[in-house]
Structures are given as structure tokens and as C-alpha cells.
C-alpha positions in Angstrom: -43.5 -32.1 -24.7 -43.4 -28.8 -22.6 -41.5 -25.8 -23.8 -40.0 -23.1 -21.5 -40.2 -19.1 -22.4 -37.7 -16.5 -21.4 -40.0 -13.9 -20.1 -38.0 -10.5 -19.9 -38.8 -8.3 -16.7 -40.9 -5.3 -18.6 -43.2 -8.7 -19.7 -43.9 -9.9 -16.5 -44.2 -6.3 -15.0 -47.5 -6.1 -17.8 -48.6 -9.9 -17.9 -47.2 -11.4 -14.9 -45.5 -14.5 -14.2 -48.0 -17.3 -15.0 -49.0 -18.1 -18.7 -50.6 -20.8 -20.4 -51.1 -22.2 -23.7 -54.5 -24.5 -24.4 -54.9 -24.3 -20.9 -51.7 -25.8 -19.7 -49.1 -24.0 -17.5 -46.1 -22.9 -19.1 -43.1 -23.0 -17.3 -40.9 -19.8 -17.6 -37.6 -19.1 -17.2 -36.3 -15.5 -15.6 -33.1 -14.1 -17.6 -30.4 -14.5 -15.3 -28.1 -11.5 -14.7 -24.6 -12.6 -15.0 -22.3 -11.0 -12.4 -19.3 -8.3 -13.6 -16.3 -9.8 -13.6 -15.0 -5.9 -11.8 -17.9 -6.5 -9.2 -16.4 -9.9 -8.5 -12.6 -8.5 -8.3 -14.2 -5.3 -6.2 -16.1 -7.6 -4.0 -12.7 -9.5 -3.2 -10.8 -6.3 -2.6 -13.0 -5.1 -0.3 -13.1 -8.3 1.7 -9.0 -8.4 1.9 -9.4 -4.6 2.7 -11.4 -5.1 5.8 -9.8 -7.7 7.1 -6.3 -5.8 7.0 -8.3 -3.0 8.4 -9.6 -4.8 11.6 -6.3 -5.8 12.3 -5.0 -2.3 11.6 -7.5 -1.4 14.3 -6.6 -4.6 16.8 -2.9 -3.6 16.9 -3.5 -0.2 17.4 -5.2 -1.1 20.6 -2.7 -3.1 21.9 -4.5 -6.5 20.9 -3.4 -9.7 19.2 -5.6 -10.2 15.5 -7.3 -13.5 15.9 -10.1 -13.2 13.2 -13.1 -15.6 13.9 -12.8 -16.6 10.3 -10.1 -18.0 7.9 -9.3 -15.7 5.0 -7.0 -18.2 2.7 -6.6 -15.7 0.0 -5.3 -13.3 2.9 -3.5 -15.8 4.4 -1.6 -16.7 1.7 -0.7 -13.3 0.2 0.4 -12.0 3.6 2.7 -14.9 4.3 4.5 -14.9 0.7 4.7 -11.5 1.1 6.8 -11.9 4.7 8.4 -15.0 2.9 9.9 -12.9 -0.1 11.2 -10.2 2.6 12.9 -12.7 4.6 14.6 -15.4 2.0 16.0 -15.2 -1.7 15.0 -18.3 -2.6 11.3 -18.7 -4.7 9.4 -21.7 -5.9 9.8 -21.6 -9.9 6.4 -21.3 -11.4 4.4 -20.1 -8.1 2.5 -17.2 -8.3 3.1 -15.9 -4.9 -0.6 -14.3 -5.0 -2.5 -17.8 -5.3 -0.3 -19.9 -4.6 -1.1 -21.7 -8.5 1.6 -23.6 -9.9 2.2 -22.7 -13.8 5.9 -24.8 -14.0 9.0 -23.5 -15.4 8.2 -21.9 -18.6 5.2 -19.9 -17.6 5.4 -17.1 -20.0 2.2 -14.9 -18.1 5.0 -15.1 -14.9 6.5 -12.1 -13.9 8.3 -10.9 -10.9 7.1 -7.6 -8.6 9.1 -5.1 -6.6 7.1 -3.7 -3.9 7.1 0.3 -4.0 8.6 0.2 -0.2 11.5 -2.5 -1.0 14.5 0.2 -1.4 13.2 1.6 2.1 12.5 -0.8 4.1 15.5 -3.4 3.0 18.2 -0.8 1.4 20.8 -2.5 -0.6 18.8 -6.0 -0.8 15.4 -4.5 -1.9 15.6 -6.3 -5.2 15.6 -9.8 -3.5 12.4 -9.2 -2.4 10.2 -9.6 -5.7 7.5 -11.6 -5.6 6.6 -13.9 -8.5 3.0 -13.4 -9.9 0.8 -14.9 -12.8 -1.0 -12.1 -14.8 -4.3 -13.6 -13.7 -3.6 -12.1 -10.6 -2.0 -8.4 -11.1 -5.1 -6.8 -9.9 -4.2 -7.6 -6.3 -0.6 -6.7 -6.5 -1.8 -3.0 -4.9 -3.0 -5.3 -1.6 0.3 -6.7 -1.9 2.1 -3.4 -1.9 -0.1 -2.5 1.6 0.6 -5.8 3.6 4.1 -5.0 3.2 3.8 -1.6 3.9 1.9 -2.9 6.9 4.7 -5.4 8.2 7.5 -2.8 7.7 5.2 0.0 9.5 5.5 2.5 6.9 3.9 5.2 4.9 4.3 6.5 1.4 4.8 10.1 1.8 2.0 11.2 -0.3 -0.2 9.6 1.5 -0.2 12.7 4.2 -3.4 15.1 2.9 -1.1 18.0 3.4 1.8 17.2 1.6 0.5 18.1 -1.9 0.3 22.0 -1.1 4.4 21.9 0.3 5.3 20.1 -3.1 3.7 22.4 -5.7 3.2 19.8 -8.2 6.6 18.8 -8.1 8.3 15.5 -6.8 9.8 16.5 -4.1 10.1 19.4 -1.6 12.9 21.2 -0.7 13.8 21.5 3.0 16.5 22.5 5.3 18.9 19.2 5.9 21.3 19.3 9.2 24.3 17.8 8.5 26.2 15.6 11.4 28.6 18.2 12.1 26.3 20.5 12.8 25.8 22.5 9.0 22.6 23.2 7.2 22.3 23.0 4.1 19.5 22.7 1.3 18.0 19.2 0.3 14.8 17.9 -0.3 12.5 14.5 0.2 11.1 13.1 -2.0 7.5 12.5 -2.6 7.4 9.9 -5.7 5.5 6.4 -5.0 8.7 4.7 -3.6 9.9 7.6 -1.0 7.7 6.2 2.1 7.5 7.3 5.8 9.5 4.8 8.1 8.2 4.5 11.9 11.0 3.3 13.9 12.3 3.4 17.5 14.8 5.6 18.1 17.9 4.0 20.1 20.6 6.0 21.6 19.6 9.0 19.4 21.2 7.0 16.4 19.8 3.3 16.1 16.3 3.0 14.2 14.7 0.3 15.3 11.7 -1.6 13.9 8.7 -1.6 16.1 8.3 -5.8 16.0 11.5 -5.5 18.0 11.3 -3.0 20.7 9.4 -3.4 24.2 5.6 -1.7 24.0 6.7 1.0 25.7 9.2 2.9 23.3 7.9 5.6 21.5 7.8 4.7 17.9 9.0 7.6 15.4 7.9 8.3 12.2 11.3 9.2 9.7 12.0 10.9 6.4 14.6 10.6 4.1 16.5 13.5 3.3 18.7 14.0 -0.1 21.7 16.5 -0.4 24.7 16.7 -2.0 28.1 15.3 0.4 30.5 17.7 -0.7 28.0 20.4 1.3 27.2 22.1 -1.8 23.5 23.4 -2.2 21.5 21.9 -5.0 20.3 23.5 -7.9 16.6 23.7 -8.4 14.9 24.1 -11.7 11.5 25.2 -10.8 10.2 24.4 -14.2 10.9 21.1 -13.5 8.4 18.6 -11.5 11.4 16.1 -10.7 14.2 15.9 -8.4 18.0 16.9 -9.2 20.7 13.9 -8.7 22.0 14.0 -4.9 25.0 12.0 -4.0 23.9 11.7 -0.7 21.0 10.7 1.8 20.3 10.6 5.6 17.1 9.5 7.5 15.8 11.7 10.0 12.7 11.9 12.2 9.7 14.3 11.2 9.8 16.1 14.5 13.9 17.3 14.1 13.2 18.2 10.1 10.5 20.4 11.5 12.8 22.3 13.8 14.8 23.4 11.3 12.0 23.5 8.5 8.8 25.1 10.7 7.0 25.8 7.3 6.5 22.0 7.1 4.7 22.2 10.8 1.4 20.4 8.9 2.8 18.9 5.9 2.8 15.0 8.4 -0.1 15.9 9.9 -3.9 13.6 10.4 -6.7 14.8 11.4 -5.7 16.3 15.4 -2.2 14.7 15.2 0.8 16.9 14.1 2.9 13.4 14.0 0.2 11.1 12.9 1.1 7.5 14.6 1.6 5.0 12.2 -1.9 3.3 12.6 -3.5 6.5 11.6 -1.2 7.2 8.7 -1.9 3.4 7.4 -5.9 4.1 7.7 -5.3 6.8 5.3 -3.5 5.1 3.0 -5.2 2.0 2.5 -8.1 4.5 1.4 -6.2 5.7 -0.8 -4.8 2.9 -2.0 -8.6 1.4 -2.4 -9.6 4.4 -4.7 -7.2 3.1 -7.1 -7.5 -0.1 -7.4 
């Protein structure tokens, strides 16, 4: 009856491959080197990552992403993703990731708010969660960029030279002009949820998203701004790395916020581009986004 051997790499480096025992061949079998389960997850990220990136790229040139290939797993999570933006209702039990069924009771279930929510939907942010099974957490941060990517937005931090206006802190304090005409001192915020909104600007008033303007209109990136309504100036502790309570907020584009806060001339700024165009901006953050996950 033949026997096999396990023959480890430094033993075949000295021997070689071929043995044999009263002059019969031996068969030998190599160790196999089982593949990390983080190589695997890696492997999978990257693949999403790429694929959002070319059609980052395509829609940036003014073309219409039609991949040569079908991504399921991309498929899937971008359209639950625009599914649990546009309607309350959820299948019980789904994970909105993989589409698995678990049924009613699932306790590994859980529901995720997407960092941007509050931004891009205001008051009904918290009908968007999406339903996911634990198994699939780890791609939650993909998630997080395809709706960043349908809303055309930009977490703030994601600008390189935002860091150096915040001074370790949360937020940064600025110059906020009132409607009537006023200044008086705020700040934006630069926690994971405060995001840069690109939007068409309508009438000097109306922001518009991009998926519903004509090609032509200049799309605008836009910052929240906090304050407090009465027209009183906050208090700052500057021992302090968070944000005081402000009663009040009011979006307003990068370009008038530097007018009246010239110090902040690079703090939005990519590479050559003092307003960095949202296609640019996302490039930047999905890198970032990939060094974390």
C-alpha cells in the first residue's frame, strides 16, 4: 500500500522533490499554505475600491460607468445603500451588505447610520440605517463611501490641510455672516459626521444636488456653519478639543466663508485646486478611507 510524506520546503531545498523507499517512488505531498482570512477581506476591499474608483474617474469625465464586468457584491451594496436613502421600509432579517437572509430573530443583526445621514437627509437621517449581519461589519466603511459617493460629499477631514486650522480640536472657529448682514463668531465642525456638500447653487439660495441640475451648472462645494441665534459670540475653551452647544446652523459655500475668513484660503484645498471639485475631494477620501479599513 503506498504512503505519502509531507516534505517541508527547507527538505526539498536539501534533498529535492523525488524520494524512494526499496526502490519505489514515493509520492509527496507539499504543505499547503492556507490563505489569511485579512488577505481574503483586503483582497475584497481592494476589488470594491477599484471599481468605485473607475467610476469615480468615468463621471469625472463626463462618461456613463458601464464596467465590462459584473461586480454582484458591488452591485448589491450600492443598490441597498440607494434603497435605504430612498424608502423606510427594510426586509426583516436581510443583511443589506449580502443580501443573506437570517429571519426575524437574528440576534448578530444590527442596524447602521451612515456618518453622512444627518447631512445629506436632515431631519429623516435616522430612516436611513441599513440592516447588517456581524459577518459583514468589515465592509460597512465601503458602505459609508457609496453613499458619500451618491450624495456627492466629503467629510471635512478629509481636506490635507484642515488638520493645521483645527489645532487638535474638533472644530474650527470662523467668521459666520448672518442673513442680515452681521458677523459674528461660529465654527464648523470637523468630527466624522460634519461632511462637505457639493451642490448647485440656485438663485443664490436653493442648493441643489448635482443628479438634478443640467451639466452645465457649476457645482459648489458647502460647509456648515454653527452659531448661536440670539447673535451672541460663543465661548471657546481652548483647553478643550470639542465644540460648545450652538442653537443654530446655516450652510454656506467654501468660496463666501473664505471672504470673510481669508486665513482658511487653503484649509479646502487639493493638490493645484483652492476649491477642490468633488471628484478630486472623493479620490482623497477613499484613500483615506482605505488606510483604515
Amino acid at each position: 500500500m503506498a504512503s505519502e510524506f509531507i516534505v517541508s520546503p527547507l527538505t526539498e531545498a536539501l534533498y529535492g522533490s523525488d524520494f524512494e523507499i526499496d526502490g519505489k517512488r514515493v509520492p509527496i505531498r507539499k504543505n499547503v499554505e492556507v490563505p489569511d482570512e485579512d488577505d481574503s477581506k483586503k483582497n475584497v476591499i481592494y476589488r470594491l475600491v477599484d471599481r468605485l474608483m473607475l467610476e469615480n474617474d468615468m463621471k469625472r469625465g463626463g462618461h456613463v460607468f458601464e464596467p465590462e464586468t459584473i461586480d454582484e457584491l458591488y452591485d448589491t451594496i450600492k443598490s441597498n445603500v440607494l434603497a435605504c436613502k430612498m424608502f423606510t421600509s427594510r426586509h426583516i432579517g436581510r443583511c443589506y451588505i449580502s443580501n443573506k437572509n437570517y429571519g426575524e430573530n437574528c440576534k448578530e443583526m444590527h442596524g447602521h447610520v451612515f456618518p453622512g445621514a444627518e447631512s445629506a437627509l436632515g431631519a429623516r437621517w435616522f430612516f436611513s440605517a441599513l440592516p447588517y449581519h456581524e459577518s459583514s461589519e468589515w465592509l460597512l466603511p465601503f458602505a459609508d463611501l457609496c453613499f458619500n459617493f451618491g450624495e456627492y460629499m466629503v467629510p471635512v477631514r478629509d481636506f490635507p490641510n484642515i488638520w493645521k486650522h483645527s489645532d487638535g480640536k474638533n472644530y474650527i472657529v470662523v467668521n459666520v455672516p448672518r442673513t442680515k448682514g452681521p458677523i459674528q463668531r461660529g465654527f464648523i465642525k470637523v468630527d466624522k459626521k460634519s461632511m462637505v456638500v457639493y451642490r448647485a447653487i440656485e438663485d443664490g439660495r436653493a442648493f441643489i444636488h448635482p443628479a438634478y441640475v443640467s451639466s452645465d451648472m457649476e457645482i459648489q462645494p458647502i460647509v456648515k456653519t454653527h452659531f448661536m441665534y440670539n447673535g451672541s459670540d460663543l465661548l471657546f475653551n481652548s483647553m478643550d478639543t470639542d465644540y460648545p452647544i450652538a442653537d443654530c446652523s446655516k450652510e454656506i459655500p467654501i468660496k463666501e466663508l473664505i471672504k470673510i475668513n481669508p486665513d482658511l484660503a487653503d484649509a479646502f484645498r487639493i493638490g493645484d485646486e483652492q476649491f477642490a471639485r468633488f471628484y478630486d475631494a472623493f479620490e482623497v477620501s477613499v484613500m483615506n478611507a482605505v488606510e483604515w479599513m
